[in-house]
FILUM-919075 format. One line per 3 residues: number of its first residue (from 1); for each residue x, y, z of N, C-alpha, C, O, CB. Coordinates in steps of 0.001 Angstrom, whole numbers, plus 500000, padded with zeros to 6 digits. Glycine has a CB too. Example, Ala and Ser with C-alpha at 12.3 -4.5 7.8 and 13.67 -1.06 7.14 Angstrom:
1) 513190,494310,507800,512300,495500,507800,513200,496700,507800,514236,496681,508465,511308,495527,509046 | 512850,497750,507080,513670,498940,507140,512900,500030,507870,513409,501138,508039,514084,499402,505725 $
END
This chain:
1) 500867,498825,500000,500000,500000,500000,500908,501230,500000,501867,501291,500769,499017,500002,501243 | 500570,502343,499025,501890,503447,499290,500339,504425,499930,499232,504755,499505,503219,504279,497343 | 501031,504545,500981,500563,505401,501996,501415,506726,502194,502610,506705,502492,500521,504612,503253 $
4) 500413,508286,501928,501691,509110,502324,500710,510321,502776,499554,510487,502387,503008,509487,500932 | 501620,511327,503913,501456,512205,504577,499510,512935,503825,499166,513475,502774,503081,513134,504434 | 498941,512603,504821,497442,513395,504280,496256,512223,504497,495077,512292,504843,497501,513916,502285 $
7) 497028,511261,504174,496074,510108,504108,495394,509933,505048,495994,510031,506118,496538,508999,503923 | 494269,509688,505104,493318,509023,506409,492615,507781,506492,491625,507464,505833,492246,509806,506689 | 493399,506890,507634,493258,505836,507423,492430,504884,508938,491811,505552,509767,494674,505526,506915 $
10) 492496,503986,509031,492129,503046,510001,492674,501944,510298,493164,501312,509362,491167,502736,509856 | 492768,501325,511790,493145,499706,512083,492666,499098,510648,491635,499507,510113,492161,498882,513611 | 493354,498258,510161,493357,496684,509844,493107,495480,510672,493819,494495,510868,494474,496397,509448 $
13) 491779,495830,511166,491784,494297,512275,491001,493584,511982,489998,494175,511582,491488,494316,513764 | 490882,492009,511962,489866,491302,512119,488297,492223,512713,487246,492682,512265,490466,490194,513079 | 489092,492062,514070,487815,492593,515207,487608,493657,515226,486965,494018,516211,487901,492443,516570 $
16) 487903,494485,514459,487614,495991,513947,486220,496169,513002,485615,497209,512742,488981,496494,512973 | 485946,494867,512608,485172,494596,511341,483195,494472,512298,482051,494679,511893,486045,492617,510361 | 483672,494128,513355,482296,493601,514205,481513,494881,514516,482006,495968,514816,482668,492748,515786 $
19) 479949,494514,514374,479612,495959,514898,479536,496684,516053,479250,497861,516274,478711,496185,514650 | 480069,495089,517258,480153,495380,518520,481027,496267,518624,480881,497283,519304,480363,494428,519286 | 481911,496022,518042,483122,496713,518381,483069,498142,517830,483647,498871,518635,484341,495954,517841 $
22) 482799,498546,517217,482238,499837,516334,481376,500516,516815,481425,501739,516679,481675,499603,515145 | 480267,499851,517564,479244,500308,518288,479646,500917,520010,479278,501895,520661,478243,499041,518238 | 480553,499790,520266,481063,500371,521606,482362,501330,521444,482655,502092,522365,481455,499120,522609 $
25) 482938,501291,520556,484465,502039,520430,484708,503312,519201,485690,504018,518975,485642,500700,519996 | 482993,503223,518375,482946,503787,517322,484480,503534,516147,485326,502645,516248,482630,505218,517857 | 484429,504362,515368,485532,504194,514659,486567,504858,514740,486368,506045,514482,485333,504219,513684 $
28) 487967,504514,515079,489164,504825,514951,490280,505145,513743,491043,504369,513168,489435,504070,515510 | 490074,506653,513572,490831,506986,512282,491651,507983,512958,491404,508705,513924,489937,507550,510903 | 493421,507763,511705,494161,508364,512092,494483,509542,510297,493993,509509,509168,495301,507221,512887 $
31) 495590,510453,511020,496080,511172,509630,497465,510474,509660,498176,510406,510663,496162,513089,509605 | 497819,509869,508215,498889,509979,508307,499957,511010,507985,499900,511760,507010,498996,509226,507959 | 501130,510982,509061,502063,512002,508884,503445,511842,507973,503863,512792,507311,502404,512316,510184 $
34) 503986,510802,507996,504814,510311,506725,504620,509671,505952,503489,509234,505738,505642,509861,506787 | 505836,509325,505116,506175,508496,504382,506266,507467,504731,506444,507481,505949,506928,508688,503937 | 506235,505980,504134,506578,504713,505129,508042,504553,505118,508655,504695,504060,505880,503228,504649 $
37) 508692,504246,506298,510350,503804,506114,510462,502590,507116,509797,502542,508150,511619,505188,506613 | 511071,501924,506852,511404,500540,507643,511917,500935,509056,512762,501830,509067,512637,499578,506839 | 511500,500354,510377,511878,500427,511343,511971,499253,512157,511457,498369,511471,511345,501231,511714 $
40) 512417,498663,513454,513078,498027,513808,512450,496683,513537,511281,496659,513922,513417,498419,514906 | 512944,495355,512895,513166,494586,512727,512201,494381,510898,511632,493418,510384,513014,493929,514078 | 512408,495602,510501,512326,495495,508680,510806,495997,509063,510561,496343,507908,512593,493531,507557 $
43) 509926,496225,509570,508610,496679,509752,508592,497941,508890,509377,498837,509199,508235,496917,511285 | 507859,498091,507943,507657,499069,506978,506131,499813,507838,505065,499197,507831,507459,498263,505181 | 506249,500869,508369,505753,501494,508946,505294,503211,508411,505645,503507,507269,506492,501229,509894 $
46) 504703,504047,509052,503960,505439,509030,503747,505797,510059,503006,505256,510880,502814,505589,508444 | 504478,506948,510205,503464,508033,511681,502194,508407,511708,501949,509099,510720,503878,509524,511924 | 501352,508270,512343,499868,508760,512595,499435,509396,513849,499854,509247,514997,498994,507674,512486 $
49) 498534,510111,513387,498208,510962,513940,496568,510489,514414,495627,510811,513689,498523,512140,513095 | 496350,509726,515655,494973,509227,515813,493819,510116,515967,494353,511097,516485,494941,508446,516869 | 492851,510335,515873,492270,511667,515451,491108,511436,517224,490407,510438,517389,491248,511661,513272 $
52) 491169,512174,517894,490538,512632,518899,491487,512009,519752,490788,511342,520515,489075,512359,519034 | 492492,511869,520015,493123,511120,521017,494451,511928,521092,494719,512184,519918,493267,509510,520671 | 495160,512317,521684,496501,513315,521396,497747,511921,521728,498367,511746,522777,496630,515104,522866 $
55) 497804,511231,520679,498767,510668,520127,498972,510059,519158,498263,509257,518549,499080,510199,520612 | 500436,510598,518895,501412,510213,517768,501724,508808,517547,501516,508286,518643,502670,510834,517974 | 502099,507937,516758,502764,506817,516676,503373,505931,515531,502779,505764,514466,502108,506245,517196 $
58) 504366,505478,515763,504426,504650,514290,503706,503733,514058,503694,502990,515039,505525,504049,513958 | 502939,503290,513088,502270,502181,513076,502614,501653,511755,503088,502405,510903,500855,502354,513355 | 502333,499958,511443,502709,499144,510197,501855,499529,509515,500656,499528,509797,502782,497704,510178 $
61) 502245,499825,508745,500922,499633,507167,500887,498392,506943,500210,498153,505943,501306,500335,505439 | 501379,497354,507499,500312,496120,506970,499132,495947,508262,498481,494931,508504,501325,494346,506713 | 499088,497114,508910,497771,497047,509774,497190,498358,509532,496677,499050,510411,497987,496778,511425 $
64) 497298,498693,508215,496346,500171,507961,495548,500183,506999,495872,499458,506059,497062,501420,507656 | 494561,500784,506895,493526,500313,505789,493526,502078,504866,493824,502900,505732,491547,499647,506723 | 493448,502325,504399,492797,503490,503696,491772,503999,503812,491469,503733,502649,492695,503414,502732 $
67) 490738,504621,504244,489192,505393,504152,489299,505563,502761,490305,505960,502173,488873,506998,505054 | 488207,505245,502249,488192,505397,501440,486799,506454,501406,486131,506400,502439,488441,504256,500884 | 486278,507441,500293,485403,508390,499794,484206,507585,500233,484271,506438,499791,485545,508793,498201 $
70) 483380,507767,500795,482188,506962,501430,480598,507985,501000,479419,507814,501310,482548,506838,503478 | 481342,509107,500121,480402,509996,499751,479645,509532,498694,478739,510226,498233,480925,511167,499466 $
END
């Protein structure tokens, strides 16, 4: 996935998919802030920016999904 700075995205989870979980935790979207670059042990990763929560983090893009236009 080329993921880059602007993007707004979400977990990749199984259990992200349930409506329990959606219903009790609503949905969790972040901005992303970089580029992806490999970090410790080859993990091809992105900074995000979780949106109502005041934190930063690297996270894998093989656990990020894209939002996609839902308009």
């Amino acid at each position: 996935m080329n993921l880059k700075p602007g993007d707004l995205v979400e977990p990749n989870w199984s259990f992200n998919e349930s409506d329990q979980v959606k219903e009790r935790h609503g949905r969790q979207l972040g901005l992303v802030l970089s580029y992806p670059e490999v970090k410790n042990h080859g993990t091809t990763c992105v900074k995000v920016n979780w949106i109502g929560y005041e934190m930063e983090e690297y996270y894998s893009v093989h656990h990020l999904k894209l939002v996609e236009n839902e308009g």
